[in-house]
C-alpha positions in Angstrom: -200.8 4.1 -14.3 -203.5 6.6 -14.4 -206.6 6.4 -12.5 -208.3 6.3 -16.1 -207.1 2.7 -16.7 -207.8 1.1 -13.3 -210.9 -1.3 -14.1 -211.1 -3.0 -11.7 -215.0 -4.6 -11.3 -217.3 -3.4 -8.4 -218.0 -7.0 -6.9 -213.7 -7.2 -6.4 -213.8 -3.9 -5.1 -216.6 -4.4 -2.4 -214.3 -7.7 -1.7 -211.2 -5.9 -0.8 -212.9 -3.1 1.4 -214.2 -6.3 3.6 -210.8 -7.3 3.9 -209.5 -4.2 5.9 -206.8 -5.0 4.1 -203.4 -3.7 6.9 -199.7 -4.4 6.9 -196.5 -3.4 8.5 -194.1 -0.8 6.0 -191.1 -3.3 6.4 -188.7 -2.9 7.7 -190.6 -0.4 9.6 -193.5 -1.0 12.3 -195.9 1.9 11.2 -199.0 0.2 10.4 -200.2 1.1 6.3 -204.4 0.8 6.1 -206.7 0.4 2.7 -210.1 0.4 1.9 -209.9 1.2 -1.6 -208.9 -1.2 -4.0 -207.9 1.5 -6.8 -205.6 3.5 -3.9 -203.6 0.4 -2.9 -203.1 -0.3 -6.4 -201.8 3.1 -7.5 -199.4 2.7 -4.3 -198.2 -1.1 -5.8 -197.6 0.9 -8.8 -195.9 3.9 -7.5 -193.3 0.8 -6.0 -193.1 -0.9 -8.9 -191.5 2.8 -10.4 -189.4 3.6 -7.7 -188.0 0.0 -7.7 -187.9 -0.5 -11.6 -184.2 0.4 -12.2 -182.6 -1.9 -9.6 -182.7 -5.5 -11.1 -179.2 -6.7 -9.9 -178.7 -8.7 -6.5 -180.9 -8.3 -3.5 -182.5 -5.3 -4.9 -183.2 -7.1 -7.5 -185.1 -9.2 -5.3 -186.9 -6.2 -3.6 -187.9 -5.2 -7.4 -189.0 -8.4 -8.7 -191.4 -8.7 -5.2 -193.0 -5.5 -6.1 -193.3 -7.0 -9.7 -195.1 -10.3 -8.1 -197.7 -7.8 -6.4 -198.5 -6.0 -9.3 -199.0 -8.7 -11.6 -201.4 -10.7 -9.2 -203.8 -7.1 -8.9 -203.2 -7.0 -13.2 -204.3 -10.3 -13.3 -207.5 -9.6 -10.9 -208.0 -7.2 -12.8 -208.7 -8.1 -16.2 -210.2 -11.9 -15.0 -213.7 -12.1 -15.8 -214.2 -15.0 -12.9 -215.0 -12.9 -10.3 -213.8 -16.5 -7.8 -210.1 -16.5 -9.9 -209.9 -13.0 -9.4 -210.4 -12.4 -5.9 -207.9 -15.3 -5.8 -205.4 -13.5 -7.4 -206.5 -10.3 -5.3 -205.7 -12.2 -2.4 -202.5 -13.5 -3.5 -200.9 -9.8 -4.0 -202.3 -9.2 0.0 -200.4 -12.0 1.4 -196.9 -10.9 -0.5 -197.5 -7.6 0.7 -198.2 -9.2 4.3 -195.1 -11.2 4.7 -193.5 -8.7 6.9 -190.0 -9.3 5.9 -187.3 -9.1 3.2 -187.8 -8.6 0.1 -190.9 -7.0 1.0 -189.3 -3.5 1.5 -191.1 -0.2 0.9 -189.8 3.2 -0.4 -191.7 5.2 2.1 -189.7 4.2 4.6 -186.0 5.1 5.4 -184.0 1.8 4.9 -186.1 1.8 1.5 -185.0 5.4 0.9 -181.3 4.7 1.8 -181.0 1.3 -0.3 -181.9 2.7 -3.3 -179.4 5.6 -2.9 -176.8 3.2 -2.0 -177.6 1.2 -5.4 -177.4 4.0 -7.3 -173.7 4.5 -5.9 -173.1 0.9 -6.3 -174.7 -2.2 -6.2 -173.0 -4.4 -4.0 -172.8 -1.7 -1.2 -176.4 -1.8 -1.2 -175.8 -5.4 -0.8 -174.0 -5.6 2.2 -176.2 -2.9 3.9 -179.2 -5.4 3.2 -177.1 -8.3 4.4 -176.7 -6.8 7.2 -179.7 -4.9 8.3 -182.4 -7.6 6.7 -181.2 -10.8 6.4 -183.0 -13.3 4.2 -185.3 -16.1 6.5 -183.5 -18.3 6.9 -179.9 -17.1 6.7 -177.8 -15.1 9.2 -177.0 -11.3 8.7 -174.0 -10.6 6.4 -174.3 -14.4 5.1 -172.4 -14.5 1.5 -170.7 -10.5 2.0 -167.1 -11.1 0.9 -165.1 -9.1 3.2 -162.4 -8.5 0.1 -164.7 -6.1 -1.4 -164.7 -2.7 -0.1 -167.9 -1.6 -1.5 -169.9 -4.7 0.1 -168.2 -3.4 3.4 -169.0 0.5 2.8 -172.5 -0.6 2.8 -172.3 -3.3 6.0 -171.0 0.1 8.1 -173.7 2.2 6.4 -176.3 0.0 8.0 -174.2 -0.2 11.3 -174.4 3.7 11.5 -178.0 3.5 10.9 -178.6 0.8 13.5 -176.8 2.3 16.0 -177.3 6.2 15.9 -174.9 7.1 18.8 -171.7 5.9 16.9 -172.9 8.5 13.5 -173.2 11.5 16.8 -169.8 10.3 18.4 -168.4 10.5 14.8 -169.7 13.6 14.0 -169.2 15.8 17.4 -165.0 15.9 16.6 -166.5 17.3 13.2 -169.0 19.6 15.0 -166.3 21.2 17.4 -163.7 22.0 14.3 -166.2 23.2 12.7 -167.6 25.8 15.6 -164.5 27.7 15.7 -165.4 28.5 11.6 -169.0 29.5 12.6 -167.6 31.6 15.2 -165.4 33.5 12.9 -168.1 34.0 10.4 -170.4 35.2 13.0 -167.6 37.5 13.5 -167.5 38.4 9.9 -171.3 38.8 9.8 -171.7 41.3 12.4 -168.5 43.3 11.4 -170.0 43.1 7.7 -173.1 44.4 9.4 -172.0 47.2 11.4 -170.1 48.6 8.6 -173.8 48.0 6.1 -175.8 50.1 9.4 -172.9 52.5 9.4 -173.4 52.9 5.6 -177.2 52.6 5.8 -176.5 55.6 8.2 -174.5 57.8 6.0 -176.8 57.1 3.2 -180.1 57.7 4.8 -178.1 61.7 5.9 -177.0 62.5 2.7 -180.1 61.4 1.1 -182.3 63.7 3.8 -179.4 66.6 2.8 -180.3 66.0 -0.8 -184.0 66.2 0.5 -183.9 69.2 2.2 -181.5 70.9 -1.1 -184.5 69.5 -3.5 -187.1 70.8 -1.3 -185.9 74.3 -1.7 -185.3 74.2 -5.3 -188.9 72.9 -5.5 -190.4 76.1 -3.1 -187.5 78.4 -5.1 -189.0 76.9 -8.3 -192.6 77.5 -7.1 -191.4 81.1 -5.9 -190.2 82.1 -9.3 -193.0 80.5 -11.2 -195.5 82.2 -9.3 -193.8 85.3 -9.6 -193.1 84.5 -13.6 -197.0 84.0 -14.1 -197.3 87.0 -12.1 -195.5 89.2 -14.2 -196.9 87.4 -17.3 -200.6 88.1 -16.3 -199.7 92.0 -15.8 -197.8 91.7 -19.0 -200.9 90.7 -21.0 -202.7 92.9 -18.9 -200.9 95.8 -19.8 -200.9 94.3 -23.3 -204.3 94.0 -23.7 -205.0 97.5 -22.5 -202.9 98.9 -24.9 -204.6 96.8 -28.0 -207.8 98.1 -26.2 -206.4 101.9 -26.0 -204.7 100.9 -30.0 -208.1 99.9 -31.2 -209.9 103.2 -29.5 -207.5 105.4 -31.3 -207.2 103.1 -34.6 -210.7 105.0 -36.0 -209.5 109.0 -35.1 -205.7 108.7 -36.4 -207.0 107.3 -39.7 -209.4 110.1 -39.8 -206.9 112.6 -39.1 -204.4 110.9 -41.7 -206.9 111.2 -44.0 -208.1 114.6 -43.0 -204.6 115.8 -43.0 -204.1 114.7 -46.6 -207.4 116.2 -47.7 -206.5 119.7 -46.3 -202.6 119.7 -48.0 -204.5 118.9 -51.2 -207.4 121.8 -50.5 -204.5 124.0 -49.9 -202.4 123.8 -53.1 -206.2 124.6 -54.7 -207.2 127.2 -52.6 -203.4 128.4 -53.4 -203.2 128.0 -57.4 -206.9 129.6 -57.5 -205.0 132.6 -55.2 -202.5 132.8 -58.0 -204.5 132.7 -60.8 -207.0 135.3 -59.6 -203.9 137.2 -58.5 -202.2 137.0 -62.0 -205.6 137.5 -64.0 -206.4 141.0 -61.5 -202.7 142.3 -62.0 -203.2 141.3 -66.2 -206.5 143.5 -65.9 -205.2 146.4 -64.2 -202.4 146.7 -66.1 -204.7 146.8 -69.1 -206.6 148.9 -67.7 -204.1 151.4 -67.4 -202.2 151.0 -70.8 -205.1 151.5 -72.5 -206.1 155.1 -70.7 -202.2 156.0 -70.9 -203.1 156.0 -74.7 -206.3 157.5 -75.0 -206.0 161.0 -74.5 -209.1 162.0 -74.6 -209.9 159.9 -71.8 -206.8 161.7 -70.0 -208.0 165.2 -70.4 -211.6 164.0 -69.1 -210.3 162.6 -66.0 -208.3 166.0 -65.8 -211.6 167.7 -65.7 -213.5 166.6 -62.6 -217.3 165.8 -64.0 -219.8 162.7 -63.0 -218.4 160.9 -65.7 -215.0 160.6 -64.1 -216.1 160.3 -60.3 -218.1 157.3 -61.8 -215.2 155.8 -63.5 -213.0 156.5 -60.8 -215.9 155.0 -58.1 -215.9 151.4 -60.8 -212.2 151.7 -60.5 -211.9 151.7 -56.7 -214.3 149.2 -56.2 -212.7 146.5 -59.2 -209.7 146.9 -57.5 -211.2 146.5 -53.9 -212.9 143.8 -54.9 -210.1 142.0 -56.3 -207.9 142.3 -53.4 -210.6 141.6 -51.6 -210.7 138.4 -53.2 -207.2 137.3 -53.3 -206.7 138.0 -50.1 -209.8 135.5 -48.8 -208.0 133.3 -51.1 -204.8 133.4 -49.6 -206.7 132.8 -46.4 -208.4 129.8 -47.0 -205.1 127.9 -48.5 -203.2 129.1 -45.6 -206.4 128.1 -43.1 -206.2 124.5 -45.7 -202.7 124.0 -44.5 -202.7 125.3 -40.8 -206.1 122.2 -40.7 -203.5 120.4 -42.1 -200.7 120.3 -39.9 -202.8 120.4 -36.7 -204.1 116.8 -37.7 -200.8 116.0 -38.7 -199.8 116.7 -35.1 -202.8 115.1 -33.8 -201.7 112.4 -35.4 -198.4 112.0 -34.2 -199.3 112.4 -30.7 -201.8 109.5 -31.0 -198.5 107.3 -31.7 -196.6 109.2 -29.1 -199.1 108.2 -26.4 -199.7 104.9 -27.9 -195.6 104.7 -27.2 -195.6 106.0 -24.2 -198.5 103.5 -22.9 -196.8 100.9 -23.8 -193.5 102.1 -21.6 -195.5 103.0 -18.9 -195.0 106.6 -19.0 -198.4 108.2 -19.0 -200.2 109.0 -15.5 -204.1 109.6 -15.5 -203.6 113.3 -15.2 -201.5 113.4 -18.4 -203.9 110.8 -20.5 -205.7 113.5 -19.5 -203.8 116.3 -21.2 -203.6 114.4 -24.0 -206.6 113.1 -24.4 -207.6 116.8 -24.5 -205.6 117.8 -27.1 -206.5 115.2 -29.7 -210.1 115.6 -29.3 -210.5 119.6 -29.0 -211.4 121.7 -31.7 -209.3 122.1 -34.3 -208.3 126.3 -34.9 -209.2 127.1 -38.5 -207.5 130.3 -38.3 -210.3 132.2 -40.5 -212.0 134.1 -37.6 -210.1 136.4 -34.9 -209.6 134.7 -31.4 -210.6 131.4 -32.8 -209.2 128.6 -29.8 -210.2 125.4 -29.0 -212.0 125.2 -25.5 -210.6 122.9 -23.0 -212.9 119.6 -22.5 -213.9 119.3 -18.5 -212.5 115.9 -16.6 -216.6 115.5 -16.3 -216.9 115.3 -20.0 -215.7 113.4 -22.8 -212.1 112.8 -21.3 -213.5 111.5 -17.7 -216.0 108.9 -19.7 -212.8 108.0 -21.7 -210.6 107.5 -18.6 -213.4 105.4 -17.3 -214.0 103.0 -19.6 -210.0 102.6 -20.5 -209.6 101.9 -16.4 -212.5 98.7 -16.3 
């Protein structure tokens, strides 16, 4: 029963907490105190459970006590009369007062052990109440029938417990067989644990061996990282230079590409005008010539020396000068044309030569010096006697170059 259904009226209540209501826990002597009418009945209750499934012989009587109790402090509780119910109230105190059997209590050992014997069977629980609480009245063991051997089982059960030195006499013959078995498991146990130590041991080296091997594979690892990003940071370095050097030279080798290509075609001109000035000259001569081979009176006046001949011979000279004159500047400008040419055609390789050899490492300052000269002196054009291209100071152009490049 929960403390939600215990209604029990406040008059009855202040009635039982006069009473001081205390009993003995038969068959024990500790003394069990109440002042709470709802507490002693939840502990009526909590009997009435533990004793609910034994309803055969003298446990029967135990359960059908408990019963008697409970149904007095129902009955006080749901009287209206506050007189009938304190009468009832006091009924229930004075069964739980009587101090003897069947007033037996589960919170104490005989209580305990008769309800485990009942469970085994009932009529050894009989004999072990027969023997260790008689009814009033009657003798102890009255009505056991020594034929049956459970009713017996339980009169020694409550001999044992009576008399404590014959369950130690009984059990020391046990105690000593059993020692030498401890023994030899204590044995057992400490072998078993040397060998675990000696394992624990061998374990606990290995694993520090496997430590120390891990530990150097972890600073080996760390060692070649390092040295990995290392390398990879000079790589991009290096890389990155060369774009840098790439991009500076990008702008000058598409010039000369395109220079170079401008020149080759100004030559073939400069050429095929040569030709035709050439062939058109030679046509006119020739011409020239035929036509006084047939005149003879032109003949016989260049025969006779006069002004008329020194000035035709004076025209003569100087058309001829002229035009050689002219094919030959001709010839000179293609062949200027294509020299222009092929110098920024070589320019132009050597900026993918350097560009190479930057990128294998196989250019010192002094000779990104040497070339840096070369592709940015002045190109020979070949027209004018003892024209060179001047070397450029490490102060100049090349030393600004080589700085920047080097930041």
């Amino acid at each position: 029963m929960t403390e939600a259904t215990i209604g029990f009226s406040e008059e009855l209540k202040a009635h039982f907490k006069e009473l001081k209501l205390e009993f003995l826990l038969y068959p024990e002597t500790r003394v069990k105190k109440f002042k709470s009418l709802d507490i002693f009945y939840k502990f009526i209750c909590k009997e009435s459970d533990f004793w609910g499934d034994c309803n055969q012989g003298s446990v029967g009587g135990i359960r059908s006590h408990i019963y008697q109790i409970k149904t007095n402090l129902d009955n006080a509780m749901n009287h209206n009369d506050i007189n009938n119910a304190k009468n009832f109230l006091n009924s229930a105190i004075n069964l739980v007062r009587n101090n003897a059997y069947p007033v037996v209590f589960s919170m104490t050992e005989i209580g305990r052990q008769t309800k485990k014997l009942y469970e085994i069977s009932p009529n050894r629980a009989e004999g072990f109440i027969s023997y260790l609480m008689p009814k009033q009245g009657y003798p102890p063991m009255n009505g056991v029938n020594f034929n049956d051997k459970e009713m017996l089982t339980g009169v020694f059960y409550g001999f044992v417990l009576e008399n404590p030195e014959v369950s130690k006499a009984l059990t020391e013959d046990e105690i000593d067989a059993r020692q030498g078995s401890i023994d030899s498991l204590q044995e057992l146990v400490n072998q078993t644990m040397a060998e675990i130590s000696d394992e624990t041991q061998r374990v606990k080296e290995l694993s520090e061996v496997e430590t120390t091997k891990i530990q150097a594979v972890q600073t080996t690892f760390k060692t070649e990282t390092d040295k990995l990003l290392t390398d990879a940071e000079v790589k991009i370095k290096e890389l990155e230079d060369l774009y840098t050097e790439k991009l500076r030279l990008s702008a000058p080798a598409e010039y000369w590409k395109t220079t170079k290509s401008s020149y080759q075609k100004t030559g073939l001109i400069w050429t095929g005008l040569a030709i035709l000035v050439t062939a058109a000259f030679l046509g006119v001569i020739s011409n020239l010539i035929f036509k006084i081979e047939k005149q003879e009176s032109v003949l016989k006046a260049v025969k006779t020396v006069n002004f008329d001949t020194l000035k035709f011979g004076i025209l003569i000279t100087v058309f001829i000068s002229v035009g050689i004159f002219l094919v030959n500047f001709l010839i000179k400008l293609a062949i200027s044309a294509f020299h222009l040419s092929r110098d920024a055609n070589e320019r132009l390789q050597l900026t993918h030569l350097y560009l190479a050899l930057l990128n294998e490492k196989g250019v010192t300052t002094e000779e990104r010096s040497i070339v840096l000269q070369s592709l940015f002196s002045r190109a020979d054009t070949g027209l004018l006697k003892g024209d060179s291209s001047p070397t450029i100071p490490d102060n100049g152009l090349v030393g600004q170059l080589l700085k920047v490049s080097g930041k």
